[in-house]
LUMMAR-663688 format. One record per atom (N, C-alpha, C, O, CB): y negated, x negated, z negated. Coordinates in pm, whole numbers, plus 50000, padded with zeros to 5 digits. Glycine has a CB too. Layout:
N
YXZ ...
// end
This chain:
130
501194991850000 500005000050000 498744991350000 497884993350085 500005009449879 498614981249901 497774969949901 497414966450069 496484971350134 498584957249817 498184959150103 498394953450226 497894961850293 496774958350329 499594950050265 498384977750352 497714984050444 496264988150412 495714994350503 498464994350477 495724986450328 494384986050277 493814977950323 492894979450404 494184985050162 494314966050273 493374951650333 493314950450459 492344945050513 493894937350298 494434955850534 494484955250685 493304966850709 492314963650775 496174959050758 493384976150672 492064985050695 490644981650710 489734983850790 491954992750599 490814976050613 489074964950565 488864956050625 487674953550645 488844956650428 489774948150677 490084940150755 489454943650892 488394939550938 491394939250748 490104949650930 489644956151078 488434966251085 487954969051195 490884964551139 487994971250981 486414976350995 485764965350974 484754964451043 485834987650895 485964957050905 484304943750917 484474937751034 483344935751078 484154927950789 485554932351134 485594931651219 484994937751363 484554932351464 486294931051190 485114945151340 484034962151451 483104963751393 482294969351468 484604980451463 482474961251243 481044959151206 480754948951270 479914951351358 480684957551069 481214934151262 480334926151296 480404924251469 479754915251521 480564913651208 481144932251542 481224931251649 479954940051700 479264936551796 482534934051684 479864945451667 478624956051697 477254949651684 476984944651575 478634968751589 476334949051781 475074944651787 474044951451687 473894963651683 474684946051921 473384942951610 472404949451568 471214955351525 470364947451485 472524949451557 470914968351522 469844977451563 470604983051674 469724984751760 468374970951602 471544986351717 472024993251787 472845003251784 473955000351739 472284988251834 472645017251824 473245026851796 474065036751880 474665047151853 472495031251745 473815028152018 474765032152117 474825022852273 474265011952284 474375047752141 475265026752337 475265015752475 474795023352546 474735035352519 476585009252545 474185016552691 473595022552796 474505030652860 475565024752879 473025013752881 474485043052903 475695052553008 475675044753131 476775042353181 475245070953056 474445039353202 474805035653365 476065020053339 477075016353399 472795029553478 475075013453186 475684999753184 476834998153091 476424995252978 474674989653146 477954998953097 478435008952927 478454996052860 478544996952738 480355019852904 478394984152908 478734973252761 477294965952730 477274954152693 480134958052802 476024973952748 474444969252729 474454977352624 474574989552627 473164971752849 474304967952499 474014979352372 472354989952405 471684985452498 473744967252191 472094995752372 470545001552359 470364998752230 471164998152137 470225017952391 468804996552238 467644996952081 467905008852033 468135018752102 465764996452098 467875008351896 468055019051811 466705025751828 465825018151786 468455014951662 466155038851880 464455042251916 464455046452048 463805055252104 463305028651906 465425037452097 465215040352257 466025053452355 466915058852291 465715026152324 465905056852443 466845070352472 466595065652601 465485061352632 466415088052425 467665066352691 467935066452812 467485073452926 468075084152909 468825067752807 466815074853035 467005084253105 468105089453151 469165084153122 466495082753173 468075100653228 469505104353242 470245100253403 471455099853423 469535121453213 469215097553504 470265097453573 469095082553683 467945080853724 470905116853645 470775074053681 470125060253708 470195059053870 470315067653958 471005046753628 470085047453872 470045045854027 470885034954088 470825022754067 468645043054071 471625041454163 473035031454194 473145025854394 473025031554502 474845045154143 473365014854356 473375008854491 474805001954561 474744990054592 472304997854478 475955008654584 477174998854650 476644998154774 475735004354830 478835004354656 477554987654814 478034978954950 479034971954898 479324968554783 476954968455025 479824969155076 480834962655046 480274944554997 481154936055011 481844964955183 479094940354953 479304928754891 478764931954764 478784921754694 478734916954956 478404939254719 478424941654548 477664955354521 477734964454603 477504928154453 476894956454392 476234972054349 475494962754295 475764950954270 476984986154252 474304970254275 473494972554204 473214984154111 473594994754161 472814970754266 472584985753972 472674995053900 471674991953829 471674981753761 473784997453845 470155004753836 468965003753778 468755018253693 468805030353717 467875000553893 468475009453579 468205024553436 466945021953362 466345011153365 469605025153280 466575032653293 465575028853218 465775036253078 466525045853061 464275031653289 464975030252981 465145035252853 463915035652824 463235026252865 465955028452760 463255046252746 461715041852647 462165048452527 463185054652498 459905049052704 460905044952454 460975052652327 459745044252187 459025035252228 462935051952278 459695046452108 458425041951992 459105029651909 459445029951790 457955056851862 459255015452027 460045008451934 459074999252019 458675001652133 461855008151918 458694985751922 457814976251961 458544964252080 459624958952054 457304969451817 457814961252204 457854951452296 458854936552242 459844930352283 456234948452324 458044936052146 459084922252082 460094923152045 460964914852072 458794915551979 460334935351957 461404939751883 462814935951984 463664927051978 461164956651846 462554948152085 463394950452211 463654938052280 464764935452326 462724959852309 462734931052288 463414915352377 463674908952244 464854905552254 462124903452501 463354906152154 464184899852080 465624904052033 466494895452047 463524898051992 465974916351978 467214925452035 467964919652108 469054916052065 466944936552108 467554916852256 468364910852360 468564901352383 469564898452449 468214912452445 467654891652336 467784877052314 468894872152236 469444861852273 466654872152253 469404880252100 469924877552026 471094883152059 471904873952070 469404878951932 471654894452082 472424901652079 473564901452219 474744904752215 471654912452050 472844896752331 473804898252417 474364884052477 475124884852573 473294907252517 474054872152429 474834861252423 476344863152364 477384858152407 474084852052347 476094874052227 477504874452168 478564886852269 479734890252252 477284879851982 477704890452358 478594896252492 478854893652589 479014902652672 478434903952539 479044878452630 479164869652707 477764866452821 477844861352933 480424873552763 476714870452760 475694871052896 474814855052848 474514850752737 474354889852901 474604849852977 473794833852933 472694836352928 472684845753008 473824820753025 471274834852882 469944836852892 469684825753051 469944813753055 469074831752722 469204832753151 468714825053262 467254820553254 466844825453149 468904832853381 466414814653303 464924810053318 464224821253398 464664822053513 464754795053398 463474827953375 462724843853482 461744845053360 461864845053238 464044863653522 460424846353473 459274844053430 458984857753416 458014858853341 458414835553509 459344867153450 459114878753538 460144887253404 459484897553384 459784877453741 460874887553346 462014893353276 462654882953221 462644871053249 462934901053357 463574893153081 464384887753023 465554888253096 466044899253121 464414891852912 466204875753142 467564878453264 468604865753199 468464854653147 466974874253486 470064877953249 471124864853162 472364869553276 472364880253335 471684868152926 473174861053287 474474859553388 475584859253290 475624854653176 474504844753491 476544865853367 477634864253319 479124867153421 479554877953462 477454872253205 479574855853437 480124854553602 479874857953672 478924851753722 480974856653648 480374871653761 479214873753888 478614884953867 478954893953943 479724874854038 477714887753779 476684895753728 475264888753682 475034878953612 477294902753614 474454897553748 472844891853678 472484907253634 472534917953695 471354883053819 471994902853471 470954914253428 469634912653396 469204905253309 471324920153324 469094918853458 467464913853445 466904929853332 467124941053378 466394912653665 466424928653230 465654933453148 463974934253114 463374925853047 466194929253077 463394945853174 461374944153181 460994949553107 461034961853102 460394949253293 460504942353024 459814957452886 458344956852934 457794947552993 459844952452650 457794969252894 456504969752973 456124976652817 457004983052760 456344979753152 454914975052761 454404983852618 453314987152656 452434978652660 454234976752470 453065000252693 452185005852706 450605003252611 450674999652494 452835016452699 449065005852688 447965003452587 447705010352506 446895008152416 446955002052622 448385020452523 447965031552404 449225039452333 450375035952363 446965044152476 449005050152238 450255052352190 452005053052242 453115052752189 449925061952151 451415054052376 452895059152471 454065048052414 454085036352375 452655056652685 455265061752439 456345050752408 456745035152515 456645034352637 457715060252406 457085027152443 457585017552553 458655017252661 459605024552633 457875008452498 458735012852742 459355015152866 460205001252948 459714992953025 458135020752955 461465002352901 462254987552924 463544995753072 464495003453064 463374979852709 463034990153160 463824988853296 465194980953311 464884969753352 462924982353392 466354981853298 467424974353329 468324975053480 468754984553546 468214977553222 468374961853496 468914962153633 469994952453634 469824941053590 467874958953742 471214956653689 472444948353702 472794947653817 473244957453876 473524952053635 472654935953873 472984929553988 474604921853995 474764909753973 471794919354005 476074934154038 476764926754052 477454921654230 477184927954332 477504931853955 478224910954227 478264905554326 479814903754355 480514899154265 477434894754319 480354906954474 481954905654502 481734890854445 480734884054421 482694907954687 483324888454434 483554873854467 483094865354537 482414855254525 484374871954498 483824873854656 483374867054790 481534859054823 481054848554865 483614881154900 481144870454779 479804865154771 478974857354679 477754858154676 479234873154781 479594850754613 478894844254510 478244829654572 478914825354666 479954841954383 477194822254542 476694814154582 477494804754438 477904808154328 475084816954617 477404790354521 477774781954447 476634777154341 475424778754354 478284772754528 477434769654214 476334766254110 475864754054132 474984749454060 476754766753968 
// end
């Protein structure tokens, strides 16, 4: 009885600490992009196949601060295999043949903030060398 206990406890701190945090759910277009806890999704994204890869563009806003949100992502999605890339322009990170580029835009006045996500994936076939 002991034992199946500890195995219990065991395996919830495990899925606690697996879980990003400030996060209270994942993106629907992106399902393994946690979302900011504040933020709400729009509902219906914008999707691009061909036969050499998709593209997939969403947006989220909501009353959560500019920094907050890229720092969020800074931190949080390295531990989901994504690399932080150099983009002057966005927060953008790779992870084999995927690029996600992340734009937070914070409005001048009360409006909620407004963070754009875009996943750029790529067949095999098409991948440029490193």
């Amino acid at each position: 009885m002991l034992r199946s206990f500890s195995s219990a406890v065991f395996v919830a701190a495990v899925v606690m600490a697996a879980a990003p945090a400030h996060a209270t759910d994942f993106l629907k277009a992106i399902e393994d992009v946690p979302l900011v806890a504040g933020l709400t999704e729009h509902a219906e994204p914008v999707i691009f196949e061909s036969d050499q890869g998709r593209v997939i563009r969403t947006q989220a806003e909501g009353h959560v601060g500019a920094t907050r949100v890229s720092d969020f992502y800074v931190v949080s999605l390295p531990g989901l295999g994504w690399k932080r890339l150099d983009d002057a322009d966005a927060l953008a990170f790779a992870r084999e043949n995927e690029v996600l580029r992340i734009t937070v835009r914070e409005p001048a006045s009360n409006k909620p903030v407004r963070v754009q996500f875009e996943l750029i994936v790529k067949l095999a076939s098409t991948r440029l060398p490193e």
